[in-house]
C-alpha positions as CSV (number, residue, x, y, z in Angstrom):
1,X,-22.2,-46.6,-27.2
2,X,-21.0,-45.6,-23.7
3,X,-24.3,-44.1,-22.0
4,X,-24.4,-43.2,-18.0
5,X,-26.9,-42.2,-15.5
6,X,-26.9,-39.2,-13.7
7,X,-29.5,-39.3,-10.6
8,X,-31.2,-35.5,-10.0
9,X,-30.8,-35.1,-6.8
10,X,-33.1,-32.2,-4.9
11,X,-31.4,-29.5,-3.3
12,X,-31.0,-29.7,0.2
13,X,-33.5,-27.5,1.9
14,X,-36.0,-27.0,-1.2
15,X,-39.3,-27.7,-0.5
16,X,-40.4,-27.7,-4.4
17,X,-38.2,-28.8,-6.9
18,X,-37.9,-28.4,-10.7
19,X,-35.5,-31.3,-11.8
20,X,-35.3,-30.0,-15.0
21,X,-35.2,-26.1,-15.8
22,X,-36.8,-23.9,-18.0
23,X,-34.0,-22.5,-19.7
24,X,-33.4,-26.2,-21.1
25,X,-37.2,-26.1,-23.0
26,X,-37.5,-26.2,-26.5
27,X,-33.8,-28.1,-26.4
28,X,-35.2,-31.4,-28.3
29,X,-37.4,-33.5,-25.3
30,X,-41.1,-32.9,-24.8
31,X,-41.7,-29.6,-22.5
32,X,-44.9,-31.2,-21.5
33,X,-43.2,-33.8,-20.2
34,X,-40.1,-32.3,-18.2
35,X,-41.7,-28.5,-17.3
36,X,-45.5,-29.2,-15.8
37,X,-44.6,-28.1,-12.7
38,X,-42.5,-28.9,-9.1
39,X,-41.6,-31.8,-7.7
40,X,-43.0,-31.9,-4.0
41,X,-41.3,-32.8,-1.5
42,X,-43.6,-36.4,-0.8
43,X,-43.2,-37.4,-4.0
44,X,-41.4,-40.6,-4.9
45,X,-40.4,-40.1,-8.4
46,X,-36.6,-40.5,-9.7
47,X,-35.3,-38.7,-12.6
48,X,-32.6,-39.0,-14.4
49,X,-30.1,-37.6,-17.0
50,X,-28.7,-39.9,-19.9
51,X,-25.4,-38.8,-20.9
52,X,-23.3,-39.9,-23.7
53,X,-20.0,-38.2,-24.0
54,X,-21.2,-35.6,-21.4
55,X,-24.1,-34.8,-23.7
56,X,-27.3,-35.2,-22.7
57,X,-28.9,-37.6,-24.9
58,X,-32.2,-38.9,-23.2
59,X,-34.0,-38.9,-19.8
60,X,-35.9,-40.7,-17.4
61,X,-38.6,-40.0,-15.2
62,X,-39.3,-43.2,-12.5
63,X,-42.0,-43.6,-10.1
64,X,-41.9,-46.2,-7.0
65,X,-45.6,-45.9,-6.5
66,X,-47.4,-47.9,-9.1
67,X,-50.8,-48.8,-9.6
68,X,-51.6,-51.9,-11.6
69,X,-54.6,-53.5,-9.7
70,X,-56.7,-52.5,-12.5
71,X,-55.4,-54.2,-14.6
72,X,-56.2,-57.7,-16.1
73,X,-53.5,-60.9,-16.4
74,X,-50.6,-58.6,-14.2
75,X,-48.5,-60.5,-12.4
76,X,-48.1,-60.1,-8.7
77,X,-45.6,-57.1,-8.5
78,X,-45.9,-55.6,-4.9
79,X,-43.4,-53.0,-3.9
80,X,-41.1,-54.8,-6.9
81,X,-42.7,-52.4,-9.5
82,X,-40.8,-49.2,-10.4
83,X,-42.8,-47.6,-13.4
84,X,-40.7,-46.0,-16.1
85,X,-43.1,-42.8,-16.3
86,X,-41.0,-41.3,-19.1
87,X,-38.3,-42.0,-21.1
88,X,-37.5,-40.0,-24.2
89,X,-34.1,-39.9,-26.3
90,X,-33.4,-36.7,-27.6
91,X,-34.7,-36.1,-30.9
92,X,-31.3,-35.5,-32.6
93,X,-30.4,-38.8,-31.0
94,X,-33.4,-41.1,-31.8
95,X,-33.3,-43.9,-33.8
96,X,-29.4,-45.0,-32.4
97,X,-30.7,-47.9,-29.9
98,X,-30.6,-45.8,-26.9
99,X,-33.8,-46.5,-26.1
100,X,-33.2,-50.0,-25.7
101,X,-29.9,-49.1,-23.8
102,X,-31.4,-47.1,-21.2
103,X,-34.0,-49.8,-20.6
104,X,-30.8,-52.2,-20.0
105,X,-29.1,-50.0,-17.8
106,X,-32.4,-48.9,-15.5
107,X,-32.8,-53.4,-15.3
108,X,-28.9,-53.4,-13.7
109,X,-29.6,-50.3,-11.9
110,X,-32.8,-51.5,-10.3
111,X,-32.0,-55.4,-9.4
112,X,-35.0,-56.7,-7.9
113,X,-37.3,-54.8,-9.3
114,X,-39.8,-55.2,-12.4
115,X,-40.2,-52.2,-14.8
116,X,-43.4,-51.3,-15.8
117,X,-44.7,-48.9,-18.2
118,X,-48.1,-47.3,-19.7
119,X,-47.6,-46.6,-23.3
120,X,-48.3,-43.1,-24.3
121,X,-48.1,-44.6,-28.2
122,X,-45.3,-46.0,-28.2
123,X,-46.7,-49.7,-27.9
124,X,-44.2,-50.6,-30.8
125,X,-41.1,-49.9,-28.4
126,X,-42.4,-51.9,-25.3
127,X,-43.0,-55.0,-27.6
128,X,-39.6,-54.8,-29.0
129,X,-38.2,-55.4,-25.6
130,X,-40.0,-58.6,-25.2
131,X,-42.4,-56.5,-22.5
132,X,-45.7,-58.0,-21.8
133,X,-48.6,-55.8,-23.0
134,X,-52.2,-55.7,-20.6
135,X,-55.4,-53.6,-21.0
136,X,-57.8,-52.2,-18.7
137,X,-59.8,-54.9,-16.8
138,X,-63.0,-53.0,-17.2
139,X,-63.8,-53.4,-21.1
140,X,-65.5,-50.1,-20.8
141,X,-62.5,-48.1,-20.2
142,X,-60.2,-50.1,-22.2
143,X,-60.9,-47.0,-24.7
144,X,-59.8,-44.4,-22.0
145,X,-56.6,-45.7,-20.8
146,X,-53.1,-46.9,-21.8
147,X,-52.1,-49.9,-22.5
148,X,-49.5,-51.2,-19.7
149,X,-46.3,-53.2,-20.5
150,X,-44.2,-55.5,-17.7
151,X,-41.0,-56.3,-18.3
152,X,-40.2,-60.4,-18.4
153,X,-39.4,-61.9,-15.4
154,X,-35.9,-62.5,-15.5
């Protein structure tokens, strides 16, 4: 399997951004995920395309602002963290590896950094890579919020 990333990059002179557009909904990724609104121009995500062939087959939405603090048993990560926000294969494509892949290819993209992630259910994924799982500090709002996975340190 021969995947590549494609960085979005935001127009020049556009103040909000949509890095994915509306006429791709509905096109087997999560709308909720890709279409809740503009990208501003402050914002620090990254997203990307996964292309196999020249067809999309998964994307990626990164953030270099992380908060972890909260936490308990994380690592010192400073400015190191880059938080895989999103990642979702296509849903004609799952179930290939690609997942995995992509998780690869973001760990040589990134050198020097440590990928984090909170699960949105897919704690089974995260484990498979060997990622650390950590809950909430607070026992009280272990209930409320996701569970966060680190990568190992290399």
């Amino acid at each position: 399997m021969s995947l590549t990333l494609v960085e979005l990059d935001r127009p020049v002179g556009e103040r909000l951004w949509f890095p994915f557009t509306y006429e791709e909904a509905g096109l087997g990724f999560n709308d909720q995920w890709w279409y809740n609104g503009p990208v501003y121009p402050h914002s620090k995500s990254i997203f990307l395309r996964v292309l196999e062939n020249n067809n999309e087959v998964a994307r990626v939405h990164l953030d270099n602002e992380v908060g972890i603090d909260h936490y308990a048993n994380v690592p010192p990560l400073g400015a190191t963290a880059l938080e895989i926000q999103f990642i979702e294969v296509h849903n004609h494509h799952r179930g290939r590896g690609i997942g995995h892949a992509v998780v690869d290819l973001l760990h040589n993209r990134y050198p020097g950094r440590r990928l984090v992630a909170f699960s949105e259910g897919a704690d089974g994924f995260w484990s498979s890579l060997g990622w650390r799982r950590h809950l909430h500090a607070d026992p009280e709002e272990v209930r409320f919020s996701r569970p966060l996975f680190i990568q190992p340190q290399a």
